[in-house]
N, CA and C atoms of all chains as a GROMACS GRO file, in nm:
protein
  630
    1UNK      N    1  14.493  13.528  15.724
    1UNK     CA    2  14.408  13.638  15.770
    1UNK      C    3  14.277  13.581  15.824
    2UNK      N    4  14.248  13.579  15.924
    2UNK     CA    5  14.122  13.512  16.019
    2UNK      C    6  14.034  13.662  15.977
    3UNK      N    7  13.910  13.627  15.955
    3UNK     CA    8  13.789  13.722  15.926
    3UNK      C    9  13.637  13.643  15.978
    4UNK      N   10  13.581  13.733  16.014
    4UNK     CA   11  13.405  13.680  16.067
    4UNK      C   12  13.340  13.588  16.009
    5UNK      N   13  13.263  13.511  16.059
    5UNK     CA   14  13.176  13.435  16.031
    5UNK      C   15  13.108  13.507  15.881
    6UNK      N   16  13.133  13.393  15.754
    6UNK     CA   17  13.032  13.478  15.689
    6UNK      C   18  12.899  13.486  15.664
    7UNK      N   19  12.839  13.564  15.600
    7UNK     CA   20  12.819  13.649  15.447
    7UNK      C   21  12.932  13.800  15.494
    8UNK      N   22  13.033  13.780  15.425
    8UNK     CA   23  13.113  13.934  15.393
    8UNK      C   24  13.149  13.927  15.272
    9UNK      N   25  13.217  14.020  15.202
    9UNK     CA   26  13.285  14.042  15.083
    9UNK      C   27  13.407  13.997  15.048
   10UNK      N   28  13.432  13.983  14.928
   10UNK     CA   29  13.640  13.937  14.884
   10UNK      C   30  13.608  14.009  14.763
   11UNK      N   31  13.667  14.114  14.742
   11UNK     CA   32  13.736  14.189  14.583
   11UNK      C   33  13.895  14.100  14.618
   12UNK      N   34  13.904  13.998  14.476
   12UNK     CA   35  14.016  13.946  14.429
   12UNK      C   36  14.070  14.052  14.300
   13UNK      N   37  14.156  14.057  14.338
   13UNK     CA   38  14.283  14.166  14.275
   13UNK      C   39  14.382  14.024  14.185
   14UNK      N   40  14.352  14.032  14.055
   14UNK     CA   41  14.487  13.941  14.003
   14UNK      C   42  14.533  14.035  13.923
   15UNK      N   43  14.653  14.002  13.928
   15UNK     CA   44  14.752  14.123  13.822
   15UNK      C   45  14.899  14.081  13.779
   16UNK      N   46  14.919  14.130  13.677
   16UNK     CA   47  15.056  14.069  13.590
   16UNK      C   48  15.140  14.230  13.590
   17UNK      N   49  15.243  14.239  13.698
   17UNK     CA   50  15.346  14.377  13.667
   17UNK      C   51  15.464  14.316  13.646
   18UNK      N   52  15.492  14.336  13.553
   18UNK     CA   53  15.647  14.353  13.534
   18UNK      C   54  15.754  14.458  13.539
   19UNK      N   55  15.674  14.559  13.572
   19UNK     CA   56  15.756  14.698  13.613
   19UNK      C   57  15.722  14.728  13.711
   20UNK      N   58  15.675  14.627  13.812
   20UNK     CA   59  15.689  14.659  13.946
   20UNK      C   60  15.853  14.725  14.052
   21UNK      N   61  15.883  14.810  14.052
   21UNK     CA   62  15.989  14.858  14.156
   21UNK      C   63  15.960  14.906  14.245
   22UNK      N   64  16.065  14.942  14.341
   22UNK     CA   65  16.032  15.048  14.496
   22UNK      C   66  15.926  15.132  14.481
   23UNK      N   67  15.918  15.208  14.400
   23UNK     CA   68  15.799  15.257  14.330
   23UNK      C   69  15.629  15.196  14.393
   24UNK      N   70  15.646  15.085  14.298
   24UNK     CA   71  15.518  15.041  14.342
   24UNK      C   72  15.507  15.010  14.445
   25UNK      N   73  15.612  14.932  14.542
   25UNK     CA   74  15.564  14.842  14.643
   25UNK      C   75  15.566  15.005  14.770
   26UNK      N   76  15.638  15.082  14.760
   26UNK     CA   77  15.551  15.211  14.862
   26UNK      C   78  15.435  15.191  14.818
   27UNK      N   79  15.377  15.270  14.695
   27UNK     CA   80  15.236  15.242  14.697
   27UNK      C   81  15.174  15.158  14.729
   28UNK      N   82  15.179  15.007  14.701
   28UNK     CA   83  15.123  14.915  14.780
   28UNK      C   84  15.133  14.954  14.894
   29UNK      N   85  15.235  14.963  14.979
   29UNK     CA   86  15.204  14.922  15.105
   29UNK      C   87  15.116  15.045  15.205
   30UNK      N   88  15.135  15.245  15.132
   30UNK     CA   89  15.065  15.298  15.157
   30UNK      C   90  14.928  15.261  15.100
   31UNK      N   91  14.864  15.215  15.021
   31UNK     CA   92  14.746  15.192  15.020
   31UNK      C   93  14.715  15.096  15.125
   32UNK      N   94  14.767  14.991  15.119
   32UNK     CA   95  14.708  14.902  15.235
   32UNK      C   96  14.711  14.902  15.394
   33UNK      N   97  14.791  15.061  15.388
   33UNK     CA   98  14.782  15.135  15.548
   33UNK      C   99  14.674  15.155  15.510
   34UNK      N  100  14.632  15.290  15.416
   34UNK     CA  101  14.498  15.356  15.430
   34UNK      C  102  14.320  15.263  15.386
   35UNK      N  103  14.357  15.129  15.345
   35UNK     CA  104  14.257  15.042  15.286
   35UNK      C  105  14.240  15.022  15.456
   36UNK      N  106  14.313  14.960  15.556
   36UNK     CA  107  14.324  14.957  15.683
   36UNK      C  108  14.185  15.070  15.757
   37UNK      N  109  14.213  15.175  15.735
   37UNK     CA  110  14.097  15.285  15.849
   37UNK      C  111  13.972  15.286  15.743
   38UNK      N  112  13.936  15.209  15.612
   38UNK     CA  113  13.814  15.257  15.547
   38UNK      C  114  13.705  15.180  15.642
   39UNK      N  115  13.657  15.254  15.675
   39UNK     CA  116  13.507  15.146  15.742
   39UNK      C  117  13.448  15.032  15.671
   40UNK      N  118  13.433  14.933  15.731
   40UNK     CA  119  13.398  14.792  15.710
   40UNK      C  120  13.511  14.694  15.659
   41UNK      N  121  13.634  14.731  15.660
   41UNK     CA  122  13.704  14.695  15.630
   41UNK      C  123  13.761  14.597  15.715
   42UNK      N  124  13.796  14.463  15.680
   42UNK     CA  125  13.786  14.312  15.760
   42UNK      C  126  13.922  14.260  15.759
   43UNK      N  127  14.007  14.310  15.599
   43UNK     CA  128  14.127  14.227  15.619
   43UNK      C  129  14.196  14.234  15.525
   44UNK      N  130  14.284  14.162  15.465
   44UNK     CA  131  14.366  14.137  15.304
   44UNK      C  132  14.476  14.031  15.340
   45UNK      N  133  14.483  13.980  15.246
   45UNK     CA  134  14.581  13.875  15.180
   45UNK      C  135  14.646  13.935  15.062
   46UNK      N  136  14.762  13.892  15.066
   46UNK     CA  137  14.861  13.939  14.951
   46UNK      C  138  14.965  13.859  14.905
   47UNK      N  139  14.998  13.808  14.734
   47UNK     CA  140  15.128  13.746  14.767
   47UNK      C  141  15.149  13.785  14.632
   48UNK      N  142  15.301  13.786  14.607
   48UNK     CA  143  15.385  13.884  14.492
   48UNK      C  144  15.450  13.799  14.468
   49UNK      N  145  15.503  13.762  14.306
   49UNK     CA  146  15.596  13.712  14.294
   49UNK      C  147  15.692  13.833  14.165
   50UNK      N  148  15.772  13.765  14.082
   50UNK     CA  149  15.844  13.863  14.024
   50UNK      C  150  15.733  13.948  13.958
   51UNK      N  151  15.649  13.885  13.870
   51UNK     CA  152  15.593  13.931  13.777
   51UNK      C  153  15.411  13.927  13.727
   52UNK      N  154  15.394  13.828  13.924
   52UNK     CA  155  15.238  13.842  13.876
   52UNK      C  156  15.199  13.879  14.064
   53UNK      N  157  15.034  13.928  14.074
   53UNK     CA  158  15.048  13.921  14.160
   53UNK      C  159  14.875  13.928  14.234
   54UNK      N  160  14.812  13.864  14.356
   54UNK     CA  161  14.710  13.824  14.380
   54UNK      C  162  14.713  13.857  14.538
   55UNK      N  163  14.584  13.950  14.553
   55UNK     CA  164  14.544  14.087  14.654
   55UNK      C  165  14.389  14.023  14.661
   56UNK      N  166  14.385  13.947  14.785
   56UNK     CA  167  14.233  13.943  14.803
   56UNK      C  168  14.169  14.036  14.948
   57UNK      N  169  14.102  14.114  14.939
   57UNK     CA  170  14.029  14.226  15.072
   57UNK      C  171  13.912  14.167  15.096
   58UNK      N  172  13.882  14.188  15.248
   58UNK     CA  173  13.770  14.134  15.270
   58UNK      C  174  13.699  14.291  15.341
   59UNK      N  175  13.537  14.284  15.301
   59UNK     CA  176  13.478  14.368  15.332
   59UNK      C  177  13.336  14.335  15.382
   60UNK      N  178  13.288  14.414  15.490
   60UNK     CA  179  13.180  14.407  15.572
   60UNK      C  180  13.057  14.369  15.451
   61UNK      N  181  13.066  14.475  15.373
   61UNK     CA  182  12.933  14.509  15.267
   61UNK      C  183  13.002  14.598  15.113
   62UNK      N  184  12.893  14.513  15.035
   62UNK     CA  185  12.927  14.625  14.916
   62UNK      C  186  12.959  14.782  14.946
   63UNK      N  187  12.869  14.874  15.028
   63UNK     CA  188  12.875  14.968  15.026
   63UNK      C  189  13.032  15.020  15.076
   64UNK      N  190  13.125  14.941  15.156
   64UNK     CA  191  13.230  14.988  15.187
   64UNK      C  192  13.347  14.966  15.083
   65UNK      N  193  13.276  14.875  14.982
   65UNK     CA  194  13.414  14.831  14.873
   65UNK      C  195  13.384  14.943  14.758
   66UNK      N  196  13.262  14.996  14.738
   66UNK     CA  197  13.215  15.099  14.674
   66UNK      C  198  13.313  15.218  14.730
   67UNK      N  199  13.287  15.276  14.868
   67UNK     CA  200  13.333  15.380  14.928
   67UNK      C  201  13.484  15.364  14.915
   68UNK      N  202  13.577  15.259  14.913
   68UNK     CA  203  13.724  15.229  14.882
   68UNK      C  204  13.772  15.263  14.752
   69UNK      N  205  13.698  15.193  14.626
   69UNK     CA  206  13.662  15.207  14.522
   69UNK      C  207  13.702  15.378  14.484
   70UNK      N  208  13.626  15.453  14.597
   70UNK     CA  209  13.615  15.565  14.538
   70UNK      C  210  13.665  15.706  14.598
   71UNK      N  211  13.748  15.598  14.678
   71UNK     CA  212  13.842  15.712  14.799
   71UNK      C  213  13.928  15.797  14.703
   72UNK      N  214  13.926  15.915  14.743
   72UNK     CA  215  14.051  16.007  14.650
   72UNK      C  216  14.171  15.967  14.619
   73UNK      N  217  14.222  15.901  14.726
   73UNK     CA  218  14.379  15.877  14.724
   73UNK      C  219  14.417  15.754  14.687
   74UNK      N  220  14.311  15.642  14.679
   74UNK     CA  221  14.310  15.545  14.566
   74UNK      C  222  14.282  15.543  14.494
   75UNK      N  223  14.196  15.648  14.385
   75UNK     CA  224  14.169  15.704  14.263
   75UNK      C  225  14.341  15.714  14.212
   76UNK      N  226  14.358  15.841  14.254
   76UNK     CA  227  14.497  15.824  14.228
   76UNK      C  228  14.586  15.723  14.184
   77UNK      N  229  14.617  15.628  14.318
   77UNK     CA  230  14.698  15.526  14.323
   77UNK      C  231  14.637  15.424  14.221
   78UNK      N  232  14.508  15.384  14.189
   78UNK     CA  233  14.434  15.305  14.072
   78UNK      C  234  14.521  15.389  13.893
   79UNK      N  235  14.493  15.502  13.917
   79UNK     CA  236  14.581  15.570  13.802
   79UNK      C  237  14.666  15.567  13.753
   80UNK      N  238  14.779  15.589  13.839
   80UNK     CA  239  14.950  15.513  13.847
   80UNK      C  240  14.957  15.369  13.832
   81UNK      N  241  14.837  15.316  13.862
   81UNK     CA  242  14.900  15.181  13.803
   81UNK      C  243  14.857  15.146  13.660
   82UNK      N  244  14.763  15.201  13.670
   82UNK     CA  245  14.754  15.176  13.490
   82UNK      C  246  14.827  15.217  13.358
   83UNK      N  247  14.895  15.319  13.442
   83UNK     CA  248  14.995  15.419  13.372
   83UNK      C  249  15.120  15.359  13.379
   84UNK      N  250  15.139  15.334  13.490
   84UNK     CA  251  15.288  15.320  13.481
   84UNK      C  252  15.345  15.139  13.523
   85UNK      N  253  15.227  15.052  13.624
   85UNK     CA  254  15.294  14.940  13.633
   85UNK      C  255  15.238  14.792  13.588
   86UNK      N  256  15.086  14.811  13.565
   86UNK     CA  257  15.022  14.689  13.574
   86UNK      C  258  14.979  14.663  13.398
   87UNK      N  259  15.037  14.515  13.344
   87UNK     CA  260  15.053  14.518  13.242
   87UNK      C  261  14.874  14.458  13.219
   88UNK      N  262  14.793  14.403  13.279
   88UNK     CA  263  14.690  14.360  13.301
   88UNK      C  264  14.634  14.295  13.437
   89UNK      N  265  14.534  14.370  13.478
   89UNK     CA  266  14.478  14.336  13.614
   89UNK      C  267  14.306  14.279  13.595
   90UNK      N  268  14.253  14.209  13.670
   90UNK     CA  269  14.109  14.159  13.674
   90UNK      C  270  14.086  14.190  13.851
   91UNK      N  271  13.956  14.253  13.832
   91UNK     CA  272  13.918  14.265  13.967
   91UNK      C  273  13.747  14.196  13.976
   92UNK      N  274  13.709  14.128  14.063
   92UNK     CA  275  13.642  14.000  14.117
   92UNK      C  276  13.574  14.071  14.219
   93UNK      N  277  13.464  14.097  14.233
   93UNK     CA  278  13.358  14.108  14.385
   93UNK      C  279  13.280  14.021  14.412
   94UNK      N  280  13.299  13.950  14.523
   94UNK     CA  281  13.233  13.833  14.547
   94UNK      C  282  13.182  13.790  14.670
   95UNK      N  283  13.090  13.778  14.710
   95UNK     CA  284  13.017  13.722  14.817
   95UNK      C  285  13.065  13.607  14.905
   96UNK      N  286  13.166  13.594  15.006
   96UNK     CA  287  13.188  13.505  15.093
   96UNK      C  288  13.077  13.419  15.157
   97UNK      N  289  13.045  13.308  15.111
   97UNK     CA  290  12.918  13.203  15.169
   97UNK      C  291  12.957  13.129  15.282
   98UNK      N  292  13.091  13.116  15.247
   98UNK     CA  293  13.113  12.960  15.326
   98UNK      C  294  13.271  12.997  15.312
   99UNK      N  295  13.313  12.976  15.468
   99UNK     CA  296  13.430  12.923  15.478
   99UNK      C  297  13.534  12.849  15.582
  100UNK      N  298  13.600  12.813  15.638
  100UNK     CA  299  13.702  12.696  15.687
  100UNK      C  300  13.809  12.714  15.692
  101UNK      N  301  13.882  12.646  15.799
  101UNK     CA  302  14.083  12.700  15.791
  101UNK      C  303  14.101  12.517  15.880
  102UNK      N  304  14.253  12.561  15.778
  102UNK     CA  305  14.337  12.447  15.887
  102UNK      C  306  14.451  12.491  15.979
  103UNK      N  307  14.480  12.454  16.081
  103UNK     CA  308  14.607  12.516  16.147
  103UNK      C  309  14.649  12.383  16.214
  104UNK      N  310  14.800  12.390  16.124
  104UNK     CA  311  14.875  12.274  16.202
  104UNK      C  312  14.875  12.256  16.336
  105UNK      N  313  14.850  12.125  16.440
  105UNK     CA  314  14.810  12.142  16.567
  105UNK      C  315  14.964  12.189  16.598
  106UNK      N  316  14.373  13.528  13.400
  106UNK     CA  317  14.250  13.409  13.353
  106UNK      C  318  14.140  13.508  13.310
  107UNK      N  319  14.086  13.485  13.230
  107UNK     CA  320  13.984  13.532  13.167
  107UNK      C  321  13.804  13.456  13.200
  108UNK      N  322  13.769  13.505  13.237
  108UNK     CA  323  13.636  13.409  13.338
  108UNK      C  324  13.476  13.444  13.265
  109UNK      N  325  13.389  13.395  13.232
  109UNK     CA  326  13.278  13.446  13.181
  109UNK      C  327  13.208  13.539  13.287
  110UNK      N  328  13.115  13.582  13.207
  110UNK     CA  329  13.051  13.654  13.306
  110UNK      C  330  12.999  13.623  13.384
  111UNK      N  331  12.968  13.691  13.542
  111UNK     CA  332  12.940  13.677  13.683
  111UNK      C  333  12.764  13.639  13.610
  112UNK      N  334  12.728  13.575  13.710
  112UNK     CA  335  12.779  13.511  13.822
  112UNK      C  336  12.845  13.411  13.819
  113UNK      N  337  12.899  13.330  13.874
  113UNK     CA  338  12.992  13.169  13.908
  113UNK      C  339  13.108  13.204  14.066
  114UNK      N  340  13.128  13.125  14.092
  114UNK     CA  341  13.200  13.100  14.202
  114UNK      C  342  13.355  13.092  14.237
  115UNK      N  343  13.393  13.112  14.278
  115UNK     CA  344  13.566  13.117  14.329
  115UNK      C  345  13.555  13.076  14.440
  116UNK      N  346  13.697  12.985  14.451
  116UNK     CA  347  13.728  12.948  14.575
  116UNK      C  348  13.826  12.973  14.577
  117UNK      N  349  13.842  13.104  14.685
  117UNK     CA  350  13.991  13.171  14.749
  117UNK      C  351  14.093  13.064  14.839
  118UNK      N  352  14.160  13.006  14.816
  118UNK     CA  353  14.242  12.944  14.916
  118UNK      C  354  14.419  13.015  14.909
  119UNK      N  355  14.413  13.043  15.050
  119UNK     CA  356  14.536  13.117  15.097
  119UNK      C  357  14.601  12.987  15.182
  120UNK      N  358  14.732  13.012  15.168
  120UNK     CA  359  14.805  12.914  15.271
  120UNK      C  360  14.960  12.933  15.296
  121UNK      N  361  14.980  12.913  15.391
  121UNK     CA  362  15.131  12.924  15.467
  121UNK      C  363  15.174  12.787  15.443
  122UNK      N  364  15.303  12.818  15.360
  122UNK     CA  365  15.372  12.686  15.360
  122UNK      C  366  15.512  12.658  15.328
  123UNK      N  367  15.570  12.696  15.470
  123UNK     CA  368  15.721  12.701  15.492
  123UNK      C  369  15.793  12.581  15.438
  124UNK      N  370  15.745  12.448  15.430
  124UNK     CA  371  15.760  12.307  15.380
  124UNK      C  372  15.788  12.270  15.256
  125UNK      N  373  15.700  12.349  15.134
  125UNK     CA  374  15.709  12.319  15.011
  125UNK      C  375  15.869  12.287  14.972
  126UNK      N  376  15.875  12.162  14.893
  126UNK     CA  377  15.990  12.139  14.813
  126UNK      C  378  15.920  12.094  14.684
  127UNK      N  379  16.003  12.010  14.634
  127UNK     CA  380  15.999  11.963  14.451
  127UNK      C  381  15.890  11.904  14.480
  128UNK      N  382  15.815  11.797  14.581
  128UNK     CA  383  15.742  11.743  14.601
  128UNK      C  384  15.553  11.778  14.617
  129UNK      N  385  15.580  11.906  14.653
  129UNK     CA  386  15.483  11.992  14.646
  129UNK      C  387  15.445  12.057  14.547
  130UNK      N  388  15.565  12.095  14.512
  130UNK     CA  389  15.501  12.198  14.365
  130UNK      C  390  15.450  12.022  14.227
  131UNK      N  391  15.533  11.947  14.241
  131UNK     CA  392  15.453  11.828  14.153
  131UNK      C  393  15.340  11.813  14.162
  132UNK      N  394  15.283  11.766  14.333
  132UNK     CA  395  15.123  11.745  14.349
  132UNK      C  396  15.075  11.862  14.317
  133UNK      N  397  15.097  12.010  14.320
  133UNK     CA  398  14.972  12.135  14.319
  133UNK      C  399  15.034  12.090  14.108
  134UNK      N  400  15.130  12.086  14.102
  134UNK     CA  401  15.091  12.096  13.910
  134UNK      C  402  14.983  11.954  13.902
  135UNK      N  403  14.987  11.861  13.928
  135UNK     CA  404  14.882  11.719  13.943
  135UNK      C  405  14.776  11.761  13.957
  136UNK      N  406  14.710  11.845  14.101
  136UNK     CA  407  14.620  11.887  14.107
  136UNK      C  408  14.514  11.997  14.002
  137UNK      N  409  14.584  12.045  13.975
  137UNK     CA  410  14.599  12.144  13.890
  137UNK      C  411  14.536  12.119  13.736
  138UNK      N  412  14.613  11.984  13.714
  138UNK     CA  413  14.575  11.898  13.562
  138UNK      C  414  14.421  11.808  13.599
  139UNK      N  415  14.406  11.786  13.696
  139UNK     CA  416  14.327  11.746  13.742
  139UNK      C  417  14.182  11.830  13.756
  140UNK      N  418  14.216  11.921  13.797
  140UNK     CA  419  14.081  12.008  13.848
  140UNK      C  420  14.074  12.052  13.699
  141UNK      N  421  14.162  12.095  13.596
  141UNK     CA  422  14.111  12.121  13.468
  141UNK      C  423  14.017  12.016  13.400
  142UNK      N  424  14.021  11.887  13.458
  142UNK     CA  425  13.904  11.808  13.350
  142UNK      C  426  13.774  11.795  13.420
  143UNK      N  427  13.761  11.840  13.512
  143UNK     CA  428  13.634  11.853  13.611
  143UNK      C  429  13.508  11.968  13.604
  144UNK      N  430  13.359  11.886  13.549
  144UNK     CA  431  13.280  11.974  13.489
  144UNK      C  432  13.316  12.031  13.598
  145UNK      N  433  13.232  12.179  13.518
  145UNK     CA  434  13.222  12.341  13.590
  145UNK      C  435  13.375  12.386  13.604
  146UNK      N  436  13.421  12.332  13.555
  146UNK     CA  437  13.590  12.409  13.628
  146UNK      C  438  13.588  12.560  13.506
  147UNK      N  439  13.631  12.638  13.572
  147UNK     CA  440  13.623  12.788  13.438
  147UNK      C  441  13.766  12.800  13.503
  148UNK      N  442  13.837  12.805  13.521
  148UNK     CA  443  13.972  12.840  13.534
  148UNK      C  444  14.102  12.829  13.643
  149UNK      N  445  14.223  12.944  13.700
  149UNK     CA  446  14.250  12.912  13.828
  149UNK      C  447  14.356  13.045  13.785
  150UNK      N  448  14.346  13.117  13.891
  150UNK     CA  449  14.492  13.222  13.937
  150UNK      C  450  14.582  13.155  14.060
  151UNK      N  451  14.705  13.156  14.036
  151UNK     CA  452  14.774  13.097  14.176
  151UNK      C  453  14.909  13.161  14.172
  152UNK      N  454  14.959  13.240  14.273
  152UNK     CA  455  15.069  13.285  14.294
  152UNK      C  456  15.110  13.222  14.452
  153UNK      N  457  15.241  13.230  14.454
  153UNK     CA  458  15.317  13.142  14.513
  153UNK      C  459  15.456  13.231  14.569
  154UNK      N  460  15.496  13.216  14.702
  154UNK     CA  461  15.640  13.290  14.719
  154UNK      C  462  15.677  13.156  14.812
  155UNK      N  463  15.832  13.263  14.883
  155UNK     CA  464  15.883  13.142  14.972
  155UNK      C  465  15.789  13.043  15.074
  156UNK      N  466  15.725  13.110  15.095
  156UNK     CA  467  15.634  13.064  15.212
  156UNK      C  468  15.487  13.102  15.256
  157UNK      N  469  15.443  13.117  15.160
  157UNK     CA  470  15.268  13.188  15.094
  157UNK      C  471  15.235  13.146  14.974
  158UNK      N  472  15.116  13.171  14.966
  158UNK     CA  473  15.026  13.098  14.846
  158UNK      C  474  14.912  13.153  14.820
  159UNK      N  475  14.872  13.192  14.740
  159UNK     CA  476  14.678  13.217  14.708
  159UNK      C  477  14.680  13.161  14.552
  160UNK      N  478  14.581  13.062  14.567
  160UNK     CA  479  14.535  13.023  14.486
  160UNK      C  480  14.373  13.034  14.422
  161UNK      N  481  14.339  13.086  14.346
  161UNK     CA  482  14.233  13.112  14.350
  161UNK      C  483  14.152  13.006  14.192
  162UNK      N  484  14.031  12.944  14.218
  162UNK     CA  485  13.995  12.883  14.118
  162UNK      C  486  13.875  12.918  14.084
  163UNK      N  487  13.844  12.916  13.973
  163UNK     CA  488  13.685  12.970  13.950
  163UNK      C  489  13.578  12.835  13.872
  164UNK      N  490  13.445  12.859  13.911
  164UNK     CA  491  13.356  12.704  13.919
  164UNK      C  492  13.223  12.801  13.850
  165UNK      N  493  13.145  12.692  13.815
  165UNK     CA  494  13.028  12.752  13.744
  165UNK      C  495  12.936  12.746  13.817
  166UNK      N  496  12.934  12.674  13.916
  166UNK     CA  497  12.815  12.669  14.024
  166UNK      C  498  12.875  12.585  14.201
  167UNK      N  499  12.808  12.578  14.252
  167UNK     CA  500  12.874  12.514  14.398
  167UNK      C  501  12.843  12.386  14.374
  168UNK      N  502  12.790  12.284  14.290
  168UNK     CA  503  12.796  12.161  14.302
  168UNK      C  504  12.912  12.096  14.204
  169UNK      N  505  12.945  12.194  14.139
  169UNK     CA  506  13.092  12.138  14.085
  169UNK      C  507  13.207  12.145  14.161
  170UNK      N  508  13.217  12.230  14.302
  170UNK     CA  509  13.266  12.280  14.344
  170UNK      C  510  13.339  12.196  14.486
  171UNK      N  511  13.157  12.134  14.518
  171UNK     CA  512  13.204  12.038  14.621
  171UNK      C  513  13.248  11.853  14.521
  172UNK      N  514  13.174  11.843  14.409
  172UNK     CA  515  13.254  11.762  14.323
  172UNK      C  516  13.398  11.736  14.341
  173UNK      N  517  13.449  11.870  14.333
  173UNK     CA  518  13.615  11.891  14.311
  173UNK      C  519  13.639  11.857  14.463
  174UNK      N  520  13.618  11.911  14.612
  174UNK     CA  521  13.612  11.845  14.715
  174UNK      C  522  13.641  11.753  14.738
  175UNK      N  523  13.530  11.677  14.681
  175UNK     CA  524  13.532  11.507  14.692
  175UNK      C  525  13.545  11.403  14.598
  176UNK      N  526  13.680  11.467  14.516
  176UNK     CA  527  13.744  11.383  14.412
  176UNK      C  528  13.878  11.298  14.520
  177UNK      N  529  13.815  11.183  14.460
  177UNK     CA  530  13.917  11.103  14.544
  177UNK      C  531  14.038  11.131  14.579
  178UNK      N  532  14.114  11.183  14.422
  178UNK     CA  533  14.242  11.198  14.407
  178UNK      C  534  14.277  11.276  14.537
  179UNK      N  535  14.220  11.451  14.476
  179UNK     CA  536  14.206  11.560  14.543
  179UNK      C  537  14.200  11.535  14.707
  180UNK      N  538  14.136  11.427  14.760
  180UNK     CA  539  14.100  11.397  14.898
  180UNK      C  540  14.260  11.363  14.940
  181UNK      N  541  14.288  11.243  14.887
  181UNK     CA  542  14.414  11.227  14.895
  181UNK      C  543  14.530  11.335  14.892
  182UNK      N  544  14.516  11.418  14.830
  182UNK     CA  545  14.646  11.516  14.829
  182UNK      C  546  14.643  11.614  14.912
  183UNK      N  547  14.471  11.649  15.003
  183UNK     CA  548  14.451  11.712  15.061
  183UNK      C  549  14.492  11.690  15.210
  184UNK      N  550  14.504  11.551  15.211
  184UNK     CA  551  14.525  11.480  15.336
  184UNK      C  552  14.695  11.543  15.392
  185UNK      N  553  14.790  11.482  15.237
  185UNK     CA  554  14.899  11.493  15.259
  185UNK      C  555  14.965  11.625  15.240
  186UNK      N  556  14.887  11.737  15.218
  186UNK     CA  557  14.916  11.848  15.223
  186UNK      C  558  14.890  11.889  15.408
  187UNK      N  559  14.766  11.817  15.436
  187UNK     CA  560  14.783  11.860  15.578
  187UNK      C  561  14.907  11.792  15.698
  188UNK      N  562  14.936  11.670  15.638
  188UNK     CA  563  15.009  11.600  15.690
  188UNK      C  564  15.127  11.682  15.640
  189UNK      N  565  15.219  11.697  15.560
  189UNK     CA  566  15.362  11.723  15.517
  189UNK      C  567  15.379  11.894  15.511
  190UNK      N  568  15.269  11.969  15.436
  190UNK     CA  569  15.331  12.118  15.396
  190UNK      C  570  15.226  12.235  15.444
  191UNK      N  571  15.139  12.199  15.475
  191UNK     CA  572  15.058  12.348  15.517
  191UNK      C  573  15.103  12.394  15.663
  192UNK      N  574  15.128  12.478  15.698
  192UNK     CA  575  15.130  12.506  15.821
  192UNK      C  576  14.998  12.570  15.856
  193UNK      N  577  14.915  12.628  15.793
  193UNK     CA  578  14.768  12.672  15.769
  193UNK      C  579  14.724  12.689  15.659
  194UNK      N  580  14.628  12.703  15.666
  194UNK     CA  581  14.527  12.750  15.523
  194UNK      C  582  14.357  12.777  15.545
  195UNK      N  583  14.334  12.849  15.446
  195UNK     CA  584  14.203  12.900  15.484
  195UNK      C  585  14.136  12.915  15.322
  196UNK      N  586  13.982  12.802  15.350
  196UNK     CA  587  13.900  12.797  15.200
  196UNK      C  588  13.832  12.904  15.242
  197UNK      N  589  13.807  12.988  15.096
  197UNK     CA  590  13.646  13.071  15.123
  197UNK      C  591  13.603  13.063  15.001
  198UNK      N  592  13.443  13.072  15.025
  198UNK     CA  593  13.389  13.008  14.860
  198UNK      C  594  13.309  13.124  14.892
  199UNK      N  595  13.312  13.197  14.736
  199UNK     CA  596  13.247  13.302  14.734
  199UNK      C  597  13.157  13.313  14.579
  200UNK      N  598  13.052  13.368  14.584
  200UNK     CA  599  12.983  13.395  14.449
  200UNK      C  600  13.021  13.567  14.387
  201UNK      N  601  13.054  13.528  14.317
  201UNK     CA  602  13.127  13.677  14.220
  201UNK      C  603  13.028  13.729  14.178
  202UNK      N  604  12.987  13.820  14.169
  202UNK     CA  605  12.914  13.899  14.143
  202UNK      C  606  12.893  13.999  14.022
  203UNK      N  607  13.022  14.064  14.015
  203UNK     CA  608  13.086  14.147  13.968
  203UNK      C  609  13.210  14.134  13.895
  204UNK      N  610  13.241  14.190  13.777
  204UNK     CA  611  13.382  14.196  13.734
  204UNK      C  612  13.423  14.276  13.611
  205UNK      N  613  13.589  14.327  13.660
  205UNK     CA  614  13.612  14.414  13.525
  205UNK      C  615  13.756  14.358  13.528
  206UNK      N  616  13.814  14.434  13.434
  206UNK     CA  617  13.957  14.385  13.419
  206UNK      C  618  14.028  14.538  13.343
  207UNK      N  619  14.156  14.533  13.338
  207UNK     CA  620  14.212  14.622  13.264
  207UNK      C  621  14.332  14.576  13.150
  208UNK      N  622  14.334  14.621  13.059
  208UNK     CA  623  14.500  14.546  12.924
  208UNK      C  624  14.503  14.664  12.928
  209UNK      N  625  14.617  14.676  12.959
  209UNK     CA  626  14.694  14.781  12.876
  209UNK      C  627  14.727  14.783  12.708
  210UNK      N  628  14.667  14.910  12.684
  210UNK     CA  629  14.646  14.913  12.506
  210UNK      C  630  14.763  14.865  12.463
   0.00000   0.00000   0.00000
């Protein structure tokens, strides 16, 4: 995921589901349509394996990870997972200072 | 991973890597044993699929950070990761700010 020159945001998402099914991964993937149109919104990385799993978003400014944070329809979807799939999650807001890529020539 | 409290640092590294065999996953467990004996190291999340990666590590400040950088070993494996298995990758070093987590009771 290529993103702007920084100072921007990364909320790191780590999480352990083991009752992840079809279930969840609609929800995933409708949230990360609608994480898509929130304003300031820069990007995401995602990778799943059976039973753990690591969601990093990149955001313009606090104020838009706040406003995501507190969208209706991820209220929700934050709900259902506590309920029904994520056996323990840690969420991380952090200030992008510095960063770099390699791409095989 | 369980991380003290913010502030301290993470370094998000995402990477594409269609290449990985037995050989790869040895050096990232090497690396891995490695970056655990290195002041400031507070921890590491890393999930992994066929051909993706985020690894995420957490540091107590940025001079442990570029330490870990410019550990010889680390230089070395970094080389041959660009040479043999990344097809890309992208560092971002970020200062955390913030953090919560959830267990399910």
């Amino acid at each position: 995921m290529m993103t702007p020159k920084p100072p921007y945001y990364a909320v790191i998402f780590t999480s352990v589901l083991p009752e992840a099914g079809a279930d969840y991964h609609a929800m995933a993937e409708k949230m990360e349509t609608l994480a898509r149109s929130q304003p300031g919104y820069l990007g995401m990385d995602s990778v799943r394996n059976e039973a753990a799993g690591i969601t990093v978003s990149y955001w313009q400014d606090l104020e838009s990870i706040h406003q995501w944070k507190d969208n209706i329809e991820h209220q929700a979807a934050q709900r259902m997972g506590k309920e029904r799939w994520y056996q323990e999650y840690q969420v991380r807001v952090a200030k992008v200072e510095h960063a770099y890529s390699f791409d095989r020539p």
